[in-house]
C-alpha positions as a Markdown table, in Angstrom:
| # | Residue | x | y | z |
|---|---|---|---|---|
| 1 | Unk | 22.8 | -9.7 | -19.3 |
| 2 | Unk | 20.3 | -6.9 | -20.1 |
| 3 | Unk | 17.8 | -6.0 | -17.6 |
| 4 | Unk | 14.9 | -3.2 | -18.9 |
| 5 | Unk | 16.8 | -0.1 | -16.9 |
| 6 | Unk | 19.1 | -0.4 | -20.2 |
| 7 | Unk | 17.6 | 2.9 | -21.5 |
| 8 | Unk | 18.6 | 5.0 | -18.7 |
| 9 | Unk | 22.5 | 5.7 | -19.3 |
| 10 | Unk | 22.8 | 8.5 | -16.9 |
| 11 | Unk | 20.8 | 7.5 | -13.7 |
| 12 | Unk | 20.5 | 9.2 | -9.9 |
| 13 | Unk | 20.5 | 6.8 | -7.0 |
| 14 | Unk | 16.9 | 6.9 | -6.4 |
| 15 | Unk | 15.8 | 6.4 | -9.5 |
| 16 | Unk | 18.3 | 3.6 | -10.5 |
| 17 | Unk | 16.6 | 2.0 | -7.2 |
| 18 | Unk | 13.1 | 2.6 | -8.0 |
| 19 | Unk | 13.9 | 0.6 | -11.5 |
| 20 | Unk | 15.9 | -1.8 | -10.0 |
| 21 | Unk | 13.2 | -2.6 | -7.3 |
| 22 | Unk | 10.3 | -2.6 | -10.0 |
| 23 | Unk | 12.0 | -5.2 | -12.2 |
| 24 | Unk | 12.6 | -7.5 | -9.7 |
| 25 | Unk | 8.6 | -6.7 | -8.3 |
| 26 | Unk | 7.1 | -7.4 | -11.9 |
| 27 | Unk | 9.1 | -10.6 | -12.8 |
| 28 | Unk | 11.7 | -9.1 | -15.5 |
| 29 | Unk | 14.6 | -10.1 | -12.9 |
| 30 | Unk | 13.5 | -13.2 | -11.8 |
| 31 | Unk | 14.2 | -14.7 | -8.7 |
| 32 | Unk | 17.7 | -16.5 | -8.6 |
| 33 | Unk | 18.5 | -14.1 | -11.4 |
| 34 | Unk | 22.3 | -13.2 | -10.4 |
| 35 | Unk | 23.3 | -9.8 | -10.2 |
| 36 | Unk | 27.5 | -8.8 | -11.0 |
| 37 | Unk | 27.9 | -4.8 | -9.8 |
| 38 | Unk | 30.2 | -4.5 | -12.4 |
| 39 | Unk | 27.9 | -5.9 | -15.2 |
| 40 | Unk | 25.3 | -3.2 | -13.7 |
| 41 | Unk | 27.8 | -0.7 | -13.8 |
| 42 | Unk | 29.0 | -0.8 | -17.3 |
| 43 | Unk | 25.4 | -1.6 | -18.7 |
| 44 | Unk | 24.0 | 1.0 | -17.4 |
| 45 | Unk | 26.6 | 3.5 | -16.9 |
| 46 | Unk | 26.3 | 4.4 | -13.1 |
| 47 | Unk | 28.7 | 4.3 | -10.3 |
| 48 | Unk | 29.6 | 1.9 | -8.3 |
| 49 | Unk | 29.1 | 3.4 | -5.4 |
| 50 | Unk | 25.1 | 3.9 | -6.9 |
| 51 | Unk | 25.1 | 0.1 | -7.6 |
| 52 | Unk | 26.7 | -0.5 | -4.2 |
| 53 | Unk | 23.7 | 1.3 | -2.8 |
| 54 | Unk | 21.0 | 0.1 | -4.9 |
| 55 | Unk | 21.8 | -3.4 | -4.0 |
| 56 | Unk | 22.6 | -2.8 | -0.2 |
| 57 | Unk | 18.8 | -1.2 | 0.0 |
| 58 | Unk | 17.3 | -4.2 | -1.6 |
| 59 | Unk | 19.2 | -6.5 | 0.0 |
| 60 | Unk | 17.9 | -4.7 | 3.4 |
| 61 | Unk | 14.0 | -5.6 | 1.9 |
| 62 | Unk | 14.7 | -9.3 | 1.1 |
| 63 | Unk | 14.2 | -8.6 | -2.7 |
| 64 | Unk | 18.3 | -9.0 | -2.9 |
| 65 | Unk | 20.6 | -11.7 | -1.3 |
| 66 | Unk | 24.6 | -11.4 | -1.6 |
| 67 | Unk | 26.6 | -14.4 | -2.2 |
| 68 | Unk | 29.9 | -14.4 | -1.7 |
| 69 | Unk | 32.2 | -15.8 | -5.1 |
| 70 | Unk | 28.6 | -15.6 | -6.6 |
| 71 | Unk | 27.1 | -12.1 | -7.1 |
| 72 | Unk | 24.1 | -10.8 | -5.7 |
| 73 | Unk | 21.2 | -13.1 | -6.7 |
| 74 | Unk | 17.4 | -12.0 | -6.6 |
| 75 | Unk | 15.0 | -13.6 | -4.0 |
| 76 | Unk | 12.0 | -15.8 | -4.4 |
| 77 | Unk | 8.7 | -13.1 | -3.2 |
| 78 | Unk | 8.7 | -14.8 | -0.1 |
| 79 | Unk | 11.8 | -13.2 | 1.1 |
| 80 | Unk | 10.6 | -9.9 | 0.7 |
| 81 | Unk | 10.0 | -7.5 | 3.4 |
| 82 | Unk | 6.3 | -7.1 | 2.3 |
| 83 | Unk | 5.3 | -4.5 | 4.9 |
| 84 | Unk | 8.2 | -2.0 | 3.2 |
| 85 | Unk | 6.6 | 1.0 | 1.7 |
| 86 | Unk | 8.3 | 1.0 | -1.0 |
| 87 | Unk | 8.3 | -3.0 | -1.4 |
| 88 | Unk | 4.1 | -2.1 | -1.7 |
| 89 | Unk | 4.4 | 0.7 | -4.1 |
| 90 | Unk | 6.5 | -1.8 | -6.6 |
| 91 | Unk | 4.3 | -4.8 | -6.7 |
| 92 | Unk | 1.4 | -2.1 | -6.6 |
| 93 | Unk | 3.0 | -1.0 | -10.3 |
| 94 | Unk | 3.4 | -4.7 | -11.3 |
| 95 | Unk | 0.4 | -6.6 | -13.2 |
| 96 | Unk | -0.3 | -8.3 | -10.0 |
| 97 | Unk | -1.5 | -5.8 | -8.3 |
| 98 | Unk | -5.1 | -6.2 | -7.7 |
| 99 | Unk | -3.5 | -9.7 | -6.0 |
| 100 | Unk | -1.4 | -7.2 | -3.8 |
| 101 | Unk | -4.6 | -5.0 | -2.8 |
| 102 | Unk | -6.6 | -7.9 | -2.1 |
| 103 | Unk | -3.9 | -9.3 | 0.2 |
| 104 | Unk | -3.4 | -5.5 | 1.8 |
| 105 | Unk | -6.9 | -5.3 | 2.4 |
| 106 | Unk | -7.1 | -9.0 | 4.2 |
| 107 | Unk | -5.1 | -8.0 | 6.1 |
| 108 | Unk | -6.7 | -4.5 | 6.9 |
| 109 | Unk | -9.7 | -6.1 | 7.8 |
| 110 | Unk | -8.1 | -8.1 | 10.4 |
| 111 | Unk | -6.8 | -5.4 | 12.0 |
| 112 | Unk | -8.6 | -2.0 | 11.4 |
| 113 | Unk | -12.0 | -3.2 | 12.7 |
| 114 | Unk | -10.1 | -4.5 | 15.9 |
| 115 | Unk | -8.4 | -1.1 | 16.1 |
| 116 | Unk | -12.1 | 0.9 | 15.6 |
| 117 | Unk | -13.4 | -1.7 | 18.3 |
| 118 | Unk | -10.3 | -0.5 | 20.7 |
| 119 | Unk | -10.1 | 3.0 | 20.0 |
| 120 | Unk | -14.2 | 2.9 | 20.7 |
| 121 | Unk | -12.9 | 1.5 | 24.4 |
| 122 | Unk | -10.5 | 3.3 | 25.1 |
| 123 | Unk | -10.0 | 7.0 | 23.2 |
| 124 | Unk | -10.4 | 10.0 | 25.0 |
| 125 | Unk | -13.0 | 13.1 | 24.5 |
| 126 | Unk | -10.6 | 15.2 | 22.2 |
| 127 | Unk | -9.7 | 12.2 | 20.1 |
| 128 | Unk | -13.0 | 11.1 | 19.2 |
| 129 | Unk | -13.7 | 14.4 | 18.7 |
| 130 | Unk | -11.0 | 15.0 | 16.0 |
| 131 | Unk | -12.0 | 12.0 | 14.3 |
| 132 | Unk | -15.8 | 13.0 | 14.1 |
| 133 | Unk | -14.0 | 16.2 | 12.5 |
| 134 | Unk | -12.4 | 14.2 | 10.2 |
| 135 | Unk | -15.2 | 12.4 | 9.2 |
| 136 | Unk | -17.2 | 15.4 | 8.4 |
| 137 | Unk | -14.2 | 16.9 | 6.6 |
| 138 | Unk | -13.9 | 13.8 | 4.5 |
| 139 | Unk | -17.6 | 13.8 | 4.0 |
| 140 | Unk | -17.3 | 17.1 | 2.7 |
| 141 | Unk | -14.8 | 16.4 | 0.1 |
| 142 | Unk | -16.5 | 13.3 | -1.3 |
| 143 | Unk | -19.6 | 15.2 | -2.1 |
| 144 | Unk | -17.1 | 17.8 | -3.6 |
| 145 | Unk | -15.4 | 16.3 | -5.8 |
| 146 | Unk | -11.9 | 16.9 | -4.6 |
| 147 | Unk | -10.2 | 13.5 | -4.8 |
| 148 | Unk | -7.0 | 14.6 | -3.7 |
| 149 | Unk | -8.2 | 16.1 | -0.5 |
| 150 | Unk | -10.5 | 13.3 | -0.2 |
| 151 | Unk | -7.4 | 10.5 | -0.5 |
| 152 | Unk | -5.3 | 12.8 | 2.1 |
| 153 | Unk | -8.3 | 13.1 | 4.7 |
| 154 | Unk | -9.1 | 9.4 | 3.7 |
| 155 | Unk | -5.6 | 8.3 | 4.6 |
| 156 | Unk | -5.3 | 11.0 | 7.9 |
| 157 | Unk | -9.1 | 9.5 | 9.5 |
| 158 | Unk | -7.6 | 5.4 | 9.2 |
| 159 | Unk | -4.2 | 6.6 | 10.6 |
| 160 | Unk | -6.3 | 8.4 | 14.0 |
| 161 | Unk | -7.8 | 4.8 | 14.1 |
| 162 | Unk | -4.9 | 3.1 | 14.4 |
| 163 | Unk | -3.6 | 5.3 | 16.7 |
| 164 | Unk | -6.9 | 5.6 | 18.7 |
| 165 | Unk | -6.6 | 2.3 | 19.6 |
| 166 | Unk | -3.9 | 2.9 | 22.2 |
| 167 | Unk | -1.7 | -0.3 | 20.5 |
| 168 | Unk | 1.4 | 1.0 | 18.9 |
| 169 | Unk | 1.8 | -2.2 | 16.9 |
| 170 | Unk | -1.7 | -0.8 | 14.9 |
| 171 | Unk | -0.4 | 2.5 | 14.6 |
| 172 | Unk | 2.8 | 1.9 | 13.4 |
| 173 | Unk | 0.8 | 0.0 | 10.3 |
| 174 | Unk | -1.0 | 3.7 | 9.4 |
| 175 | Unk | 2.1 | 3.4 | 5.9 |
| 176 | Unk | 0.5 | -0.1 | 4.9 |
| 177 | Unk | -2.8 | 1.3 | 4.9 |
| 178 | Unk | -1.7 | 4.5 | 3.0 |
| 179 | Unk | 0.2 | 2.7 | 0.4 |
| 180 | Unk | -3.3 | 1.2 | 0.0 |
| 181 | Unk | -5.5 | 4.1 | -0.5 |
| 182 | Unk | -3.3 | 5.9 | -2.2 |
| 183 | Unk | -2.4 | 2.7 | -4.7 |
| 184 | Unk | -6.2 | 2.3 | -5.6 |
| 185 | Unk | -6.6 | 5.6 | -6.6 |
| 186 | Unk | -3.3 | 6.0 | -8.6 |
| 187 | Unk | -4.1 | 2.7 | -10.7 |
| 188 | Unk | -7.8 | 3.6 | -11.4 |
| 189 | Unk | -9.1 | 1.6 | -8.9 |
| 190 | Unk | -11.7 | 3.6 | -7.0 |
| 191 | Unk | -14.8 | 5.0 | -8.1 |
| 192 | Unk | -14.1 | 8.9 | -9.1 |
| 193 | Unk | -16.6 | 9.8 | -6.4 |
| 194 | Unk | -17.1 | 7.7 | -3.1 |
| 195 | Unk | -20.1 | 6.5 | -3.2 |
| 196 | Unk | -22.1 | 7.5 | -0.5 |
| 197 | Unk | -22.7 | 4.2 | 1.7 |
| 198 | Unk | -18.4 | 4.7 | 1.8 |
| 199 | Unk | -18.8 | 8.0 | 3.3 |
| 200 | Unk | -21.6 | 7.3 | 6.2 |
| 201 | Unk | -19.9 | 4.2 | 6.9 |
| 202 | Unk | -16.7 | 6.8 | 7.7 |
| 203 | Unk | -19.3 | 8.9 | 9.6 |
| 204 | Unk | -20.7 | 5.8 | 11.5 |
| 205 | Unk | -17.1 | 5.0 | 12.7 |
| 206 | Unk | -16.4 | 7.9 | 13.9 |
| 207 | Unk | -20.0 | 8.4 | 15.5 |
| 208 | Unk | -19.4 | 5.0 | 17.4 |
| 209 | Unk | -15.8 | 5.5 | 18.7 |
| 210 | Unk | -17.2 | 8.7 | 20.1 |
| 211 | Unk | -20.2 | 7.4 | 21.8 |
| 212 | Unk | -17.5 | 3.9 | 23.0 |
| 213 | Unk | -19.8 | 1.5 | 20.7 |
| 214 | Unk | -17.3 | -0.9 | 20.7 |
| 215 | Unk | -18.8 | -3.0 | 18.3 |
| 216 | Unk | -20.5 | -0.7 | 15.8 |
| 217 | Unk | -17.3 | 0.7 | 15.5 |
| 218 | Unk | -16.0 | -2.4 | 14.5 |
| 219 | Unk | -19.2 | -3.3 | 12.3 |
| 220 | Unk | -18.6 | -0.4 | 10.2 |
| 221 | Unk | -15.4 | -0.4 | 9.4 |
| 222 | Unk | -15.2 | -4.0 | 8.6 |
| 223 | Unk | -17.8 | -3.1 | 6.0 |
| 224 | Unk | -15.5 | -0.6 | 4.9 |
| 225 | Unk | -13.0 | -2.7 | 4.0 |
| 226 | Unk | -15.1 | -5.1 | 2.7 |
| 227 | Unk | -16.4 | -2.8 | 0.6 |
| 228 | Unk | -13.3 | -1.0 | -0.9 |
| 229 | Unk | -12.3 | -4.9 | -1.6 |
| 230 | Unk | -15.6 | -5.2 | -3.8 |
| 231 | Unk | -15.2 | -1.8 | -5.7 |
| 232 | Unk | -11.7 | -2.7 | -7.1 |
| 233 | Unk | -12.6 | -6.0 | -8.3 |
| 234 | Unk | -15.7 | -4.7 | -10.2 |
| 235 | Unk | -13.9 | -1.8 | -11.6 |
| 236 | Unk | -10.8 | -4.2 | -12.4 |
| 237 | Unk | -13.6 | -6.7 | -14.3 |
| 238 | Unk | -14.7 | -3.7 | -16.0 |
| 239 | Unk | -11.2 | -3.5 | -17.6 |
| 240 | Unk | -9.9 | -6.5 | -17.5 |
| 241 | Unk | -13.0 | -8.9 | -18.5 |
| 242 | Unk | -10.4 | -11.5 | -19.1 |
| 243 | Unk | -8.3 | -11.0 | -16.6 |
| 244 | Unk | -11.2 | -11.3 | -14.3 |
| 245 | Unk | -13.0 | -14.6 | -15.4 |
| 246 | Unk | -9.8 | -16.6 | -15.5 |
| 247 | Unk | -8.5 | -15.0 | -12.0 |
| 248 | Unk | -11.8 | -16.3 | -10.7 |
């Protein structure tokens, strides 16, 4: 059996994980592939105790399944633990991933707008404050150019959202929508500079959430989402022409 981490001889833990997970995320393991530690072992020349721990991780995500007298044997996608950071970051770096984004940001817009709408009701004076800040700050860094403090204060204002809403089930989803801003950008798909409807939408969240406008807060960022969701298909078209028709 050859899987494509054949190249590696001498691996660390992580990164025999990372290329385990990624193979099994793009399709080169495919699901009911089976999995013998030893086979991993002597292929690629790692402990067992590494392949031990690989496969105990992955198993812990759904991506793995032990059977005993059988081997461990790869899981159909539906088994995965899809919310998993690192579960994102994988079938982010696999062909399907404007698929993945556009499922992410479903389900972002079911949820962040409700989250503006509650954090509009219910935050206090010193949080609506900070995300006004934020906003400003974000703002700021669009018109600047600097798309790496842009994508941290882009991924720091939707996490004081989520957590303005006062639900702990949104807030504990501020990695989900992280994976997603920061995925976009790291496969070339968002505009080098926001454009600028992007950033006064951020400032009119923020602006209503202050003022308790429950439902410009939730106007504003559904269009948010909506619009990141329409920037990374045209800029996927614009590289994939093919790709794009016959995913249509």
């Amino acid at each position: 059996m050859q899987t494509p981490m054949a190249e590696h001889p001498k691996d660390s833990p992580a990164s025999f994980l990372e290329r385990l997970g990624l193979a099994i995320a793009d399709g080169t393991l495919a699901p009911h592939t089976v999995l013998r530690i030893d086979e991993l072992e002597a292929e690629h020349k790692v402990a067992r105790s590494v392949v031990r721990e690989a496969t105990k991780v992955l198993c812990s995500m759904g991506m793995l399944e032990s059977r005993r007298r059988l081997g461990t044997v790869v899981q159909d996608e539906e088994r995965w633990n899809l919310y998993d950071p690192q579960v994102i970051r994988w079938r982010l770096a696999s062909p399907g991933r404007l698929d993945q984004l556009r499922a992410l940001n479903e389900l972002r817009g079911a949820i962040e707008p409700q989250a503006a709408r509650l954090a509009a009701e219910r935050v206090s004076l010193e949080g609506g404050s900070e995300l006004v800040s934020l906003a400003a700050r974000l703002w700021a860094a669009g018109q600047g150019d600097k798309q790496d403090e842009f994508l941290t204060l882009d991924i720091e204002f939707h996490a004081a959202v989520l957590r303005a809403s006062g639900n702990p089930m949104f807030s504990q989803l501020h990695n989900l929508v992280r994976e997603v801003l920061s995925g976009r950008t790291e496969h070339g798909l968002m505009p080098h500079l926001p454009h600028h409807e992007a950033l006064q939408l951020h400032v009119d969240v923020a602006s209503a959430i202050q003022r308790g406008e429950a439902e410009a807060a939730h106007a504003a960022m559904s269009r948010i989402v909506e619009q990141s969701t329409e920037e990374m298909g045209d800029i996927w078209s614009q590289h994939h022409p093919h790709r794009a028709r016959t995913d249509t």
